[in-house]
N, C-alpha and C positions, 0 to 999 in steps of 0.2 A: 491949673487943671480944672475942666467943667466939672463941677460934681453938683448935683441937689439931687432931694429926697427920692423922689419919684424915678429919677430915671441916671445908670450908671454905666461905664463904660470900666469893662474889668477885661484885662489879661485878652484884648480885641473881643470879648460878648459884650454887647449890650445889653445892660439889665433893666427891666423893671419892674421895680418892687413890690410892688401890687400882684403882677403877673406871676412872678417867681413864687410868693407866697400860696397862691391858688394852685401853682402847677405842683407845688409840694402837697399839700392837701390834696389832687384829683392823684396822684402820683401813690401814694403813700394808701387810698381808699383802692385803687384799682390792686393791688398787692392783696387785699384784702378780699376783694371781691371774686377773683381768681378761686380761693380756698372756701366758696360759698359749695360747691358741689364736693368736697370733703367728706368722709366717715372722718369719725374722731378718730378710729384706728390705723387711716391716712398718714396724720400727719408724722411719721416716724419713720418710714417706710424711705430703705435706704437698700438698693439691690444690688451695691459692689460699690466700690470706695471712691471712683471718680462722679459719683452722684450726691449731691446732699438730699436729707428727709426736708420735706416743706415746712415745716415747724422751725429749720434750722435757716431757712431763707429767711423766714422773717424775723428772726432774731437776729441776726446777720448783717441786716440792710439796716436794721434800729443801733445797732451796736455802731455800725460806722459812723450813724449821724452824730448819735453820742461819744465816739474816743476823737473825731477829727472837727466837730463843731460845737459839743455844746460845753465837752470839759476845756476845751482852752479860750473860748472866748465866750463864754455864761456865765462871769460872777455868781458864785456861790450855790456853781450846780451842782445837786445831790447825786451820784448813780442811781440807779433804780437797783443793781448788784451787782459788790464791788467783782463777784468773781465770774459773773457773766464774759469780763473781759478777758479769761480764758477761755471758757466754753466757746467764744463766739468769734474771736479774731479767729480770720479765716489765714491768711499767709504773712501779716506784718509783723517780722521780725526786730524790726525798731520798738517795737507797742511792750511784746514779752512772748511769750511762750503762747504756745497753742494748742488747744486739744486733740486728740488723734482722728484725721479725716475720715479716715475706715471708723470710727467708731460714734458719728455721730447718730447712727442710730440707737444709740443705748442712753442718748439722753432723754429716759421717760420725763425726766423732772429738771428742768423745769415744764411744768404743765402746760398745754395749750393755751387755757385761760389765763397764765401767767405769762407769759410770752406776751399774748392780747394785751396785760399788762402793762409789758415792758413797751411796746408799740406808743399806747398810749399818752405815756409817761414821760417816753424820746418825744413822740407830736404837740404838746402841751407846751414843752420847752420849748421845741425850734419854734413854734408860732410865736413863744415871746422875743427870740431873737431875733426873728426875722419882722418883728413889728418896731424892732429897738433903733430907728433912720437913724438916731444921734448916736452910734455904738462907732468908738475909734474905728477898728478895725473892718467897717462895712463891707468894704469891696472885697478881702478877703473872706468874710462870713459868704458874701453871695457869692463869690467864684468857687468857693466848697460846698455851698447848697447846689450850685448846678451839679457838680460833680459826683455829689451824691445821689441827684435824683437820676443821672445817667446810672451811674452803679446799679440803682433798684434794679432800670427797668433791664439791665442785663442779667440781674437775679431773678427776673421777673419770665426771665425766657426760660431761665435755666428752670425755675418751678414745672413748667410744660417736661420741658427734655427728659431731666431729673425722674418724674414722677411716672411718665410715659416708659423708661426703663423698667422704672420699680413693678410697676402695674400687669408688663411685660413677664415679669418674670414668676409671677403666678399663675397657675396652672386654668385656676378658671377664666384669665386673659379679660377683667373686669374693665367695664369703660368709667373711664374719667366723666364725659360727656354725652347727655343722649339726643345732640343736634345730628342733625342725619347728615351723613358724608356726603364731602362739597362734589356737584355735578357729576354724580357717580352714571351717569348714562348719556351727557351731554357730547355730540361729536363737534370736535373742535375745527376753531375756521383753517389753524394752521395744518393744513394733512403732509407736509412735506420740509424737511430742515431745508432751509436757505442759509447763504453764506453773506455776511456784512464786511464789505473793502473797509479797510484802515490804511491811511498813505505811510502812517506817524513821522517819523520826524524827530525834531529835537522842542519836547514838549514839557508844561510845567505842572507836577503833578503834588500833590499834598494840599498842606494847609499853612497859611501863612501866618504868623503866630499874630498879628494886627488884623486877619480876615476879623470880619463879624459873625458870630454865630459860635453856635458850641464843635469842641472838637475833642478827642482824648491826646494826651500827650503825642503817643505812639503816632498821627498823623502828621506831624511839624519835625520840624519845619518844611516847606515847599521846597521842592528839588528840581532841579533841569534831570529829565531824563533822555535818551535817545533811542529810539523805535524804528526800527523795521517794519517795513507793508508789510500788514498781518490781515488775517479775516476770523470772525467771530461767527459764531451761530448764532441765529437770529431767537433759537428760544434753549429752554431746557434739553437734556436727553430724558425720552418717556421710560418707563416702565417696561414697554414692548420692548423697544429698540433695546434695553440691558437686558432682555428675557432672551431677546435673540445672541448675546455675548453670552449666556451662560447656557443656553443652547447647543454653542459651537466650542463648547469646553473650555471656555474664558479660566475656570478656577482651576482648570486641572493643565495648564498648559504655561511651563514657566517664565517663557521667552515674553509675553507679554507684560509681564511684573518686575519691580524692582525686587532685588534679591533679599531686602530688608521686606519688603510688602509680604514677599512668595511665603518668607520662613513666616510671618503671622499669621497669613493666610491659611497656612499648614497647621501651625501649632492648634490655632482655634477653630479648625475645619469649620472655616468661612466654605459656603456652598452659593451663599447669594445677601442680598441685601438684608441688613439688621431688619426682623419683624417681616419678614417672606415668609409667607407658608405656602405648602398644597397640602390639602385635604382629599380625598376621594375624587383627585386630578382636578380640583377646581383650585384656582389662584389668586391667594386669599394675603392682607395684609393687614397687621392690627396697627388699630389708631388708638388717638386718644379718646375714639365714641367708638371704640370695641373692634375688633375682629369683622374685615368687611371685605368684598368682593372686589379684588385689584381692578382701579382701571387703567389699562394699557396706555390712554392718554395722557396721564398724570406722568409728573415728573417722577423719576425714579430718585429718593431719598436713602437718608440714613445710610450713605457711603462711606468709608473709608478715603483718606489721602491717595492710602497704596489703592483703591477698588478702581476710583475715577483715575489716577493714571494710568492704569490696566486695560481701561474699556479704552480712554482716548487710543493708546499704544494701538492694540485689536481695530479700532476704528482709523487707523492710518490720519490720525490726527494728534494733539499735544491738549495739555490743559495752558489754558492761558496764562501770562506770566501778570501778578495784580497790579502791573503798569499798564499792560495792557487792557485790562477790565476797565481801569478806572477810566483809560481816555477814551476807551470807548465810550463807554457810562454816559462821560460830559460832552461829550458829542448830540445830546438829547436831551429833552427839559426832564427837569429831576420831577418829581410829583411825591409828594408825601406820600406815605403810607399809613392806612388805618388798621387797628390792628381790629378782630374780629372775631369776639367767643365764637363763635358758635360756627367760624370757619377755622377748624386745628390741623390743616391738613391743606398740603400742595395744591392746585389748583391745575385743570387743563389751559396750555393755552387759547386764548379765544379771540386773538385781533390779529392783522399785520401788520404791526406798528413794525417800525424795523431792528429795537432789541427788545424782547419781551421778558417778561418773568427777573427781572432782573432784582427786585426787593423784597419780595413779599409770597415767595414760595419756599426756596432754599436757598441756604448760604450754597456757594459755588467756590469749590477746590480751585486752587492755582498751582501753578508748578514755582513759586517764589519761597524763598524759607521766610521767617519772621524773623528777621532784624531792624535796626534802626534805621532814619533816615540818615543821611550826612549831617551833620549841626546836631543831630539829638543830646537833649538833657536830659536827667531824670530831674525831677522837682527836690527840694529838699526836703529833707525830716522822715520820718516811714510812710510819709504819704507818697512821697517820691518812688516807693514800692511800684506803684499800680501798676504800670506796664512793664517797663527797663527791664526788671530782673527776669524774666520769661522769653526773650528775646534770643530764643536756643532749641534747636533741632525740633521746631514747631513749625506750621507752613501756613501761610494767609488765606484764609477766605474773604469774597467779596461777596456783596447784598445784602441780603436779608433772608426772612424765612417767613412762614406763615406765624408764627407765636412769636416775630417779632412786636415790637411794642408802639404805638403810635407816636412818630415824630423821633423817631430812635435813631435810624438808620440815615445815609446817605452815600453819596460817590466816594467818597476817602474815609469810609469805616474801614480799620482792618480788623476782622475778627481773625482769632488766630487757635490750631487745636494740634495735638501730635500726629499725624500720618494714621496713626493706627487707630483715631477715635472716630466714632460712627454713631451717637446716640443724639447726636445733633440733626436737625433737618437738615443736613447738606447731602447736593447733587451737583451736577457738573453742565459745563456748558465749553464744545468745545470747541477749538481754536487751530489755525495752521497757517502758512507760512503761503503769502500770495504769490 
């Protein structure tokens, strides 16, 4: 097998060690840099039990680097504290027990400054691992450094989402951010949904456990799927176009809703998208840079599973199925995404390129549950946790969102949330039968 120092071939990534050291390091500062617009009173801030306080992402993202990389292949590494490994194991039941997620906001102590600590502490070590080229276990050290810097930067979204809730739910509707809302008055080039032909076919969709490049388990292995001519929408649905669904009584009308959707929609007298207001009949949507002036061109966010099947239904369309997402997707050159403080927030569409918006505004509902592929494994040990076991009355999203993270995203991400969660930047793009 090829191997030397500088450059490695792990689990189909190719690694280079030089590269992967920096990406941990630029990886690990930008988590950091995130919580630069913080009050110290921030960081606790936990508004209902499916959100964690930002104190505990970072604790969180340090504790994985340390239970999965530095205690079992770091000779003679100390904990920073042995019983952080409660506080901070988020779901690994392999590891031990875990603290109560509803109750992570009552960890005053450990302190910010001590947290920064622990950060510290975990960074100091992995840079000596990751400098150790003559360390047995190499490939497996880098194949768990990549997997951990992906982990961050999914924590790294969650910070946004999370925090965007929290912030939410105080009455004075305080901003995270004082960059001014993205093209709040810009008209966009797209004024008109178009339809995008798909022949499909019998086509091959995933990820091939020898591809090169990073992937989560949950992608793999590669599948023959078979598709029907379908067509897609060439961008997001806006804000208007759901203004006008809840205009025509979308939430009070139950024939357009799944019966599971209707009964939460009832119970939580849902009236329109999570963070809609009207004030004195102006129509108004809080961000994470405060409370601001909807615009009707922006993509409509913060849906529900059941919301976006509802509109599609009411729109005599369907949500797409994420077979269909994906081949679309690769039907078109993929294009990085940067991720962009000071842009937290959906974006109008502005080209006619022929799929727009497709990574980098909102994750986008499907109508597919979250299961496995055919051939799926879980990995072994509790690390083999990370996806497998969630793989149950959850449904896929495909793309990205705006507080995705640079170099995060791709065609065969499955992001995955329950039907009834909405604190996520997701919106819908919709789909129907040629």
């Amino acid at each position: 097998m090829w191997v030397v120092a500088a450059c490695l071939w792990v689990q189909g990534l190719l690694v280079r060690s030089p590269d992967l050291l920096q990406r941990y390091r630029w990886t690990r500062q930008r988590s950091m840099q995130a919580c630069e617009m913080l009050h110290v009173d921030d960081y606790g801030l936990q508004a209902a039990p499916f959100v964690s306080p930002p104190k505990w992402h970072l604790a969180h993202t340090s504790w994985f680097f340390e239970t999965f990389l530095l205690e079992p292949f770091l000779t003679k590494y100390r904990a920073f504290n042995a019983q952080y490994s409660l506080l901070f194991n988020s779901y690994y039941n392999g590891i031990g027990e875990q603290y109560a997620r509803s109750q992570r906001c009552l960890l005053s102590r450990p302190t910010i400054d001590e947290v920064v600590m622990y950060r510290e502490h975990v960074d100091a070590a992995m840079v000596g691992l990751l400098e150790a080229v003559d360390h047995p276990q190499r490939l497996q050290v880098l194949s768990r450094t990549r997997l951990g810097l992906e982990h961050e930067q999914q924590h790294q979204e969650l910070f946004y989402t999370d925090l965007k809730y929290s912030l939410f739910a105080n009455p004075l509707l305080p901003a995270y951010s004082d960059a001014a809302s993205p093209e709040s008055t810009t008209v966009p080039l797209l004024q008109q949904q178009r339809w995008c032909e798909y022949t499909g076919g019998l086509v091959v969709l995933g990820v091939d456990p020898q591809a090169e490049g990073f992937a989560f388990d949950n992608e793999r292995p590669a599948a023959r799927v078979y598709l029907e001519p379908f067509q897609l929408s060439n961008r997001l649905v806006t804000n208007a176009e759901y203004q006008d669904f809840v205009d025509d009584g979308g939430y009070q009308t139950p024939r357009h809703w799944l019966a599971d959707g209707w009964a939460v929609a009832q119970e939580a007298r849902w009236h329109g998208p999570l963070y809609w207001l009207q004030r004195d009949g102006e129509l108004l949507e809080f961000t994470l840079c405060g409370l601001r002036k909807r615009n009707p061109d922006a993509p409509v966010c913060h849906l529900s599973g059941y919301e976006a099947d509802a509109y599609a239904n009411w729109a005599s369309a369907r949500l797409p199925t994420e077979f269909e997402w994906e081949h679309a997707a690769l039907q078109q050159e993929f294009v990085a995404t940067e991720f962009d403080p000071q842009v937290l927030h959906p974006r109008i569409a502005s080209t006619r390129d022929a799929l727009v918006q497709l990574y980098s505004d909102c994750w986008q509902w499907t109508g597919s549950a979250y299961r496995p592929y055919s051939g799926f494994t879980a990995g072994d040990g509790a690390i083999g946790e990370y996806n497998g076991k969630f793989m149950a009355n959850q449904w896929v999203l495909r793309g990205g969102s705006c507080v995705s993270q640079t170099g995060h995203v791709r065609p065969t991400y499955r992001n995955f949330f329950y039907p009834r969660d909405r604190w996520q930047f997701s919106g819908l793009r919709l789909a129907r039968e040629s």
